[in-house]
DOKOL-323047 format. One line per 4 residues: number of its first residue (from 1); their letters; for each residue x, y, z of N, C-alpha, C. Coordinates in steps of 0.02 Angstrom, whole numbers. Example, Ala and Ser with C-alpha at 12.3 -4.5 7.8 and 13.67 -1.06 7.14 Angstrom:
<pts>
1 = AS = 660/-284/390/615/-225/390/660/-165/390 ~ 642/-112/354/684/-53/357/645/2/394
</pts>
This chain:
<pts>
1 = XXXX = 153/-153/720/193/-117/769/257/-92/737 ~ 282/-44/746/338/-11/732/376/-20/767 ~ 438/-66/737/502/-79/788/534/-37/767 ~ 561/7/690/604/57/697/615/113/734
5 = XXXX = 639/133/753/614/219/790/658/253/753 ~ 715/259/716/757/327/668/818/294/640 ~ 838/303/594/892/265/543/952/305/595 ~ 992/270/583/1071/314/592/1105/340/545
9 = XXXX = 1103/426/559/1142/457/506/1189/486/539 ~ 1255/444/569/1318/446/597/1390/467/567 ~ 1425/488/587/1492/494/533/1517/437/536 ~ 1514/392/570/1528/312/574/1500/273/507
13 = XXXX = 1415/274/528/1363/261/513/1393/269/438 ~ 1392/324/415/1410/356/334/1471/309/316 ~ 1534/318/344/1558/293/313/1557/214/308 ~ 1529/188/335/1501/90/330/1479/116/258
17 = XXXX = 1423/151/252/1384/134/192/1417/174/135 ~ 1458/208/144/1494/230/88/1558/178/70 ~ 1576/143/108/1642/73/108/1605/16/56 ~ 1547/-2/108/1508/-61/80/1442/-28/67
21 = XXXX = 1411/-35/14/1357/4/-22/1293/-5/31 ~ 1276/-64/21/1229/-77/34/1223/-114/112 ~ 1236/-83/170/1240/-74/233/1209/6/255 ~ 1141/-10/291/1125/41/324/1106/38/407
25 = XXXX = 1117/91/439/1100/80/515/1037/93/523 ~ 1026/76/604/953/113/619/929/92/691 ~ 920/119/724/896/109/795/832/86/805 ~ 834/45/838/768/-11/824/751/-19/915
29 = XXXX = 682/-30/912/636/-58/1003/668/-111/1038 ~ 713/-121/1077/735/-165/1105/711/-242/1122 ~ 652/-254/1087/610/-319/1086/621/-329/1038 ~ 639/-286/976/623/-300/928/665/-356/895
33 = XXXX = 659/-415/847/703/-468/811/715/-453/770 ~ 771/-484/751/796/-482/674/749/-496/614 ~ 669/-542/631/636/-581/576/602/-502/576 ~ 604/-469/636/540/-420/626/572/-366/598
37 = XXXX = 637/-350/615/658/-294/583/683/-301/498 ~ 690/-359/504/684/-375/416/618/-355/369 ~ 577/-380/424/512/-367/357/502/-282/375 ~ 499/-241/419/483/-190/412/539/-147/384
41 = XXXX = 612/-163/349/643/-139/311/618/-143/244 ~ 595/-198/234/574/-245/162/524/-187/141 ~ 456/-161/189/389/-146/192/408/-79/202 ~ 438/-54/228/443/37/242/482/58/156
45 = XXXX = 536/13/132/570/64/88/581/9/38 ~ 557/-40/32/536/-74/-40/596/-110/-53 ~ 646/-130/-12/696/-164/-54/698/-234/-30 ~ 770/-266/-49/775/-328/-25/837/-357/28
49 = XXXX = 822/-363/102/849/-382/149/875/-452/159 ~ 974/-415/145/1004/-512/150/1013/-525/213 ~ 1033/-493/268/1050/-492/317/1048/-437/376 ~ 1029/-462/434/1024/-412/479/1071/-405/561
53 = XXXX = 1105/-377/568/1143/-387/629/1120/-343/669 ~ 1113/-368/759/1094/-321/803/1138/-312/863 ~ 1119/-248/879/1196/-231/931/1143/-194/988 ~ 1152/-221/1059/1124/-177/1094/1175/-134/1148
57 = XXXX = 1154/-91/1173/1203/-43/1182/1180/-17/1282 ~ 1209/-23/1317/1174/6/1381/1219/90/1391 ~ 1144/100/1433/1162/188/1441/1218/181/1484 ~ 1267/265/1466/1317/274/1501/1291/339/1564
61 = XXXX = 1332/330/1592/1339/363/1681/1357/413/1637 ~ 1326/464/1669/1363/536/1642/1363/603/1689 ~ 1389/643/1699/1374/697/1783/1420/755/1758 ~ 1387/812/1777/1415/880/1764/1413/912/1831
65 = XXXX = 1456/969/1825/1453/1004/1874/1425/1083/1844 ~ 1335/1099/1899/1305/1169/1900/1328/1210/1933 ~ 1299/1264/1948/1311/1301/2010/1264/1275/2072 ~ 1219/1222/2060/1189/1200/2144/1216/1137/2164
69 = XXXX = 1287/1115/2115/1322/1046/2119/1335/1029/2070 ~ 1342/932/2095/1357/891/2057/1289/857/2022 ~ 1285/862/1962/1207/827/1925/1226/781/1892 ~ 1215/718/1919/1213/638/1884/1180/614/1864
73 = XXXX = 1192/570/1794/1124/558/1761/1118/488/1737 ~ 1097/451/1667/1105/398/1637/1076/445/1567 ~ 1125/397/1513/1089/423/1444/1042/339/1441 ~ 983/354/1365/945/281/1383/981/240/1343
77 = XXXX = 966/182/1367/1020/106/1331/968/90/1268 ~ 1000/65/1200/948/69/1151/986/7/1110 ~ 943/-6/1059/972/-53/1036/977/-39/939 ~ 1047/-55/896/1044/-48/865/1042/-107/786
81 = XXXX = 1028/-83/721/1039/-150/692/1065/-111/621 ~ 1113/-159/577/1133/-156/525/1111/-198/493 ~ 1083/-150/430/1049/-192/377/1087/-209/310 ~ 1105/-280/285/1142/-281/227/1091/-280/180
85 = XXXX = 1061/-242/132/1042/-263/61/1071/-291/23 ~ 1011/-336/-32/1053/-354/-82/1062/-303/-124 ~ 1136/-352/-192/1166/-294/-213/1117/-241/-260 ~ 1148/-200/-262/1127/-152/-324/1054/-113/-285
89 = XXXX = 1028/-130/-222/996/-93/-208/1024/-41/-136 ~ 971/21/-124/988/67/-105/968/128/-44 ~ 941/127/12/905/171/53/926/237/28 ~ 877/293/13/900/364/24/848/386/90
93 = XXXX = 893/426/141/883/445/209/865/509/187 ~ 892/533/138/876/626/120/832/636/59 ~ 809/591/43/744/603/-5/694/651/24 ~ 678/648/82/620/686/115/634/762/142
97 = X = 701/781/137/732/840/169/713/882/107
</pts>
């Protein structure tokens, strides 16, 4: 099963991993664990996972005004995780671009 669903390529996001090297983000299935999102870091991009932190996040209220009113909504609540590698290794996100 695929707990990742898309790395984070944030201006936040960037600068973590440009501060501390080997820290990358990534939005992960809200079931998903830390044991599981470790090995499918390990198994998708070949390196070696020291640590994993997870942050979950709930959707925010959000409402505009159309011309037939007021339109209120929710964005979806998701959950995210930071991955520390060990040193000297490296994710590239733009290899495939």
């Amino acid at each position: 099963m695929n707990f990742i669903i898309k790395p984070l390529v944030t201006e936040k996001m960037t600068n973590i991993t440009e501060k501390q090297n080997n820290k990358f983000g990534f939005v992960v299935r809200p079931e998903a664990n830390k044991i599981q999102i470790k090995a499918e870091v390990e198994s998708r991009y070949n390196v070696n996972v020291k640590s994993v932190s997870t942050m979950r996040y709930a959707g925010k209220a959000k409402s505009r005004y159309t011309k037939t009113g007021l339109v209120r909504g929710r964005t979806n609540a998701f959950k995210k995780a930071i991955v520390t590698l060990a040193d000297g290794e490296t994710i590239d996100f733009y290899s495939n671009i």
